[in-house]
Every structure is written in C-alpha cells, then in structure tokens.
Residue, then its C-alpha position, 0 to 999 in steps of 0.5 A: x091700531x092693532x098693528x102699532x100695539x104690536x109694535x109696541x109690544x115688540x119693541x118692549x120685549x127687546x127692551x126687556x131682553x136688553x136689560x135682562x141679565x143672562x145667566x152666562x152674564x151673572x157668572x161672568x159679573x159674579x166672578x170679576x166682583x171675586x176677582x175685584x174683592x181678592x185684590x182689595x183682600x190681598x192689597x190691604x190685607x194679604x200685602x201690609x202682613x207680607x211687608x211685617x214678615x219681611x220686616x221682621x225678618x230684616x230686624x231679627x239677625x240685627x236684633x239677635x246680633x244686640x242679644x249676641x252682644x249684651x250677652x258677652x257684656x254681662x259675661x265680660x262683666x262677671x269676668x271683670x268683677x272675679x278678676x278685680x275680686x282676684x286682685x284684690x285678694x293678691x293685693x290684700x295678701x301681698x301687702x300682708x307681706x309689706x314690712x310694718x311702720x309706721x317709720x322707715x327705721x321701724x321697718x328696717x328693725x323688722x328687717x334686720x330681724x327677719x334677716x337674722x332668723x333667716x341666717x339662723x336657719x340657712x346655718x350661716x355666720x352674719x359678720x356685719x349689718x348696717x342700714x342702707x338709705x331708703x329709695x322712694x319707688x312709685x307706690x312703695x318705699x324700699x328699705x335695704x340693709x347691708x350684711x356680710x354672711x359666711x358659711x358654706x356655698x351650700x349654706x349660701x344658696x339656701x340663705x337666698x332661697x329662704x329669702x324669697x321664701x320668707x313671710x316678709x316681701x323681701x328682694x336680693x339687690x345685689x350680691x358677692x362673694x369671695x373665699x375667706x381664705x385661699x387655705x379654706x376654699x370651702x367657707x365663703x364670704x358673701x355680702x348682700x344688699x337684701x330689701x324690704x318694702x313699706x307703704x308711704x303712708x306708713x313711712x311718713x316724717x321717715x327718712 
C-alpha cells in the first residue's frame, strides 16, 4: 500500500517537474516574446514610416521641380507685363508722332508745313511741292508729298537729318540731286518724295 502511494507520489512529482518552467526556460520565452513584439513594431510601425520617407523623398525633387517651374512663370509674367507696359508707352509715343486727320489732305497740309519749316532751318530754297497720291500699308496710310529744294550740299544733308529728327513721324522715299548749273558746282538741286503717316480711322472718306 505504501509502495503504490510512493509511486503515486513519484509520478506527481515528475509530472509536476515537467510542467514547471525553469528559469533558463522563462528567459529563453521571454526573449522570443521580445523578439516576436520587435518584428510586429518594426512590420506595422517602423516599416510603413520608412516607405513615407522614401515617398516623400521620391516626391520633393518632383515637387521642387513645380516650384522651379511656377517661379519662372510669375517672373516670365512680371517680364510680359513690363514689357507690354513698355510697348505701349513706345506705341502711345510713336502714334503722338502720326500726322493728325481726320482726312488724308488734312494730313498732308500738316506735312507740307512741317516740310517748309524744316527747309527754313536746314537754310535751303524749296522751288516746287506737290501732293503725291496716298498708299494704304497694313496698319497705316502713307501720305507723300513731292519737293524740289536747292541750296548747298551742306544745306542738303542737314535737311535730311532734321527730317528724321522731326516731331512728325516722317521717312525719305526717294531722293536726286543735280547741280543747277555747271558754272555753280556748289548750289544743288535735290528733289525728294518725303512721307508722312496717318491712322485709317482717321483717313477715312479720304483719298
């Protein structure tokens, strides 16, 4: 009887030391359960942060590149607009410079004044004028006038820089010249188409 019980009592005990943990044991749990809790920290949140940074840093030279690109816009812009202002400004000041209407015979009285105060200065002689026939140019009407000038080739010259200089928008067509006399080399004549410019609008029912 007391032979069974100690069997009993033996077999309790190796069943006891079976089920109870060692020390060695506990460690070696304790460090997988770490082990396991560092590979769920790293896979759900060490993992998704490193795949944003990577992201992001995929994303900042294309979203510096944008930056780059709506920066030279608005400077492209500002340039435009100076530049539009600019034209305007020369349109505004060139236009100033147009022969005024509203008609093409207007303009060309206008002409043929500004022509003879212009002879007046440059000291030269006009001998004859006329009218020549309006030319319609893209944006613009030409009214030319015709005029025989003599004077020295001095006198002649500095006719033709105080046209180009003069308040009116004027051009030199055409020119020639010939000596007045073969005794008197030194007074010329020259004959010149010089053109002045009007507005359409402004030339209108004038021809």
């Amino acid at each position: 009887m007391r032979r069974g019980r100690s069997l009993l009592t033996l077999r309790a005990e190796r069943l006891a030391e079976m089920l109870t943990i060692s020390r060695r044991e506990r460690m070696v749990i304790g460090v997988a359960l770490g082990g396991l809790a560092l590979v769920a920290l790293y896979l759900f949140a060490v993992e998704p942060l490193i795949n944003r940074a990577a992201d992001l840093t995929e994303l900042i030279p294309a979203r510096e590149a944008t930056l780059q690109a709506r920066q030279r816009l608005i400077a492209q812009r500002t340039r435009l607009t100076e530049e539009g202002a600019e034209a305007a400004k020369t349109f505004e000041e060139q236009q100033a410079r147009l022969l005024p209407g509203p008609t093409a015979p207007l303009a060309a009285s206008e002409l043929q004044t500004v022509v003879k105060e212009v002879a007046a200065a440059a000291n030269v002689d006009v001998r004859s004028e006329r009218v020549l026939p309006v030319a319609d140019l893209e944006g613009l009407v030409e009214v030319p006038i015709e005029l025989t000038v003599a004077g020295s080739i001095r006198d002649i010259v500095a006719l033709l820089s105080q046209i180009e200089r003069t308040r009116r928008l004027l051009t030199v067509k055409d020119l020639k010249v010939r000596v007045v006399a073969v005794g008197q080399p030194r007074e010329i004549l020259a004959t010149l188409i010089v053109a002045g410019y009007l507005l359409p609008q402004a030339a209108g029912g004038s021809t």
